[in-house]
N, C-alpha and C positions, 0 to 999 in steps of 0.2 A: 949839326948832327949831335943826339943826344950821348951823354957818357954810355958804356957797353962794361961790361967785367962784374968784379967785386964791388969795384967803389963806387959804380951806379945807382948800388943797394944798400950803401952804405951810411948808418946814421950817425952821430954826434956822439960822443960817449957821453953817458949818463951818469949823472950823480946822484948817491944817495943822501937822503937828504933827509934828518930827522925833525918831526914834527908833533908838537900838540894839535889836536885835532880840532880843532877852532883854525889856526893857519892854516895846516893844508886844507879845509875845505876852502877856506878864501883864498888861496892858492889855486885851488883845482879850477873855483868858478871863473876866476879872472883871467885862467889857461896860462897860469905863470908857471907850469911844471911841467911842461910839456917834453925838456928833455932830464927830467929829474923821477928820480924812484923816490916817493914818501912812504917812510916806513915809520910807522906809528908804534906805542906800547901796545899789545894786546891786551893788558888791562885797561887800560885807557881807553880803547877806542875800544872794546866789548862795552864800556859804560857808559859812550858815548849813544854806541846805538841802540842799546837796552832804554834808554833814557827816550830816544827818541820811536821807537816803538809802544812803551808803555804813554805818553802821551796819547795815544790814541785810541787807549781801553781804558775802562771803566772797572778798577780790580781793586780788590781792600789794602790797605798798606802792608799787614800781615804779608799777606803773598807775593805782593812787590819785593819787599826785603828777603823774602824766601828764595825767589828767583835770582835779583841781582846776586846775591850770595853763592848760587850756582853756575851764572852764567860766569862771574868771574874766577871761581875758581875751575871753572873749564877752561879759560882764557888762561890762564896762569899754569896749568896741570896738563896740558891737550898734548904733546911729549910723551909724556908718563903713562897717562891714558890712553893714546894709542899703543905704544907699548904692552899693557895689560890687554887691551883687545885683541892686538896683534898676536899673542901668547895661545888664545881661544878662536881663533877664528880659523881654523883648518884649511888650509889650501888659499884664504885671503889675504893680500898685503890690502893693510887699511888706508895707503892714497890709492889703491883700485877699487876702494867700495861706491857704493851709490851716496852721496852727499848729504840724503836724509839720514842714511842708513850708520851710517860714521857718524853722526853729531848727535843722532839721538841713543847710539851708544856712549859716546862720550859722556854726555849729560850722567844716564844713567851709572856710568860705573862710577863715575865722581860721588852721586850720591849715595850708592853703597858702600864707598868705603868711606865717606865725609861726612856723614847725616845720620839718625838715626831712623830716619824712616824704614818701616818694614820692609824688607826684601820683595815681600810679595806684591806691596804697594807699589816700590822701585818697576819692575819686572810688568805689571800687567801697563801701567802710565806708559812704560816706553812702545809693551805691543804696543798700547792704543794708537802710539806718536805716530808707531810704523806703520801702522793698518791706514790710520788718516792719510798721511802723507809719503807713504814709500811705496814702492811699486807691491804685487801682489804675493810675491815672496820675501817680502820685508818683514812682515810680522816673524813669523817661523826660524827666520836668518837671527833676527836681534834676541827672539825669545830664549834662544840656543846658545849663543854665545853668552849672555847677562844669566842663564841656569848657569853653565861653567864659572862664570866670574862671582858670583856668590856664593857658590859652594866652597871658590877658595876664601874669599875674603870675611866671609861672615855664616852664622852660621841662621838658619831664615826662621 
């Protein structure tokens, strides 16, 4: 008869277990982690998959370096940044937002307060991110909260 209770459900304790991203991938594929948590640098492993995304576009190196420079410092800032969203975002905690809607604010307020790009350019890029990719009240959501975040932060 099989075990009944707690301990029928019960699994191995886990270890965490830090890693360059090169090992655990040859970790994950060879299912040597199976009772192991990898937990990677967030800059590291934002550059890992920035790295393996942009292999498979066609983009000037300009705008490469443009981006990896934003993606990591969203990786390195994304804290803080929530933070600042969270400040603006009325009635939202930003781990309840929609997953486009949260990163391509992120992005954006990194860029206004870390870049000089114009506000206006910041602001219309991220509608567009939301319109492309976020449900149908995502443009209006991100265009609202990124107005409040650069009225404080700079002036457009």
């Amino acid at each position: 008869m099989p075990p009944t209770g707690p301990a029928a459900h019960s699994r191995p304790a886990r270890r965490l277990v830090r890693a360059e991203p090169e090992v655990a991938e040859e970790q994950a594929v060879e299912g040597d982690v199976e009772d192991d948590v990898v937990v990677l640098d967030p800059a590291v492993a934002s550059a890992t998959a920035f790295d393996r995304v942009t292999e498979h576009f066609s983009v000037p190196r300009s705008a490469i370096a443009f981006a990896r420079e934003l993606v990591a410092g969203v990786a390195a800032r994304a804290v803080e940044l929530d933070e600042i969203v969270g400040q603006h975002a009325r009635n939202w905690r930003v781990s309840r937002m929609a997953a486009v809607d949260r990163n391509v604010l992120r992005l954006a307020v990194f860029e206004l307060r870390d870049t000089e790009t114009p506000v206006a350019v910041v602001i219309d890029e991220a509608v567009d991110l939301a319109r492309r990719f976020g449900s149908d009240t995502s443009p209006s959501f991100v265009n609202g909260i990124l107005d409040a975040v650069a009225r404080e932060v700079r002036v457009a």
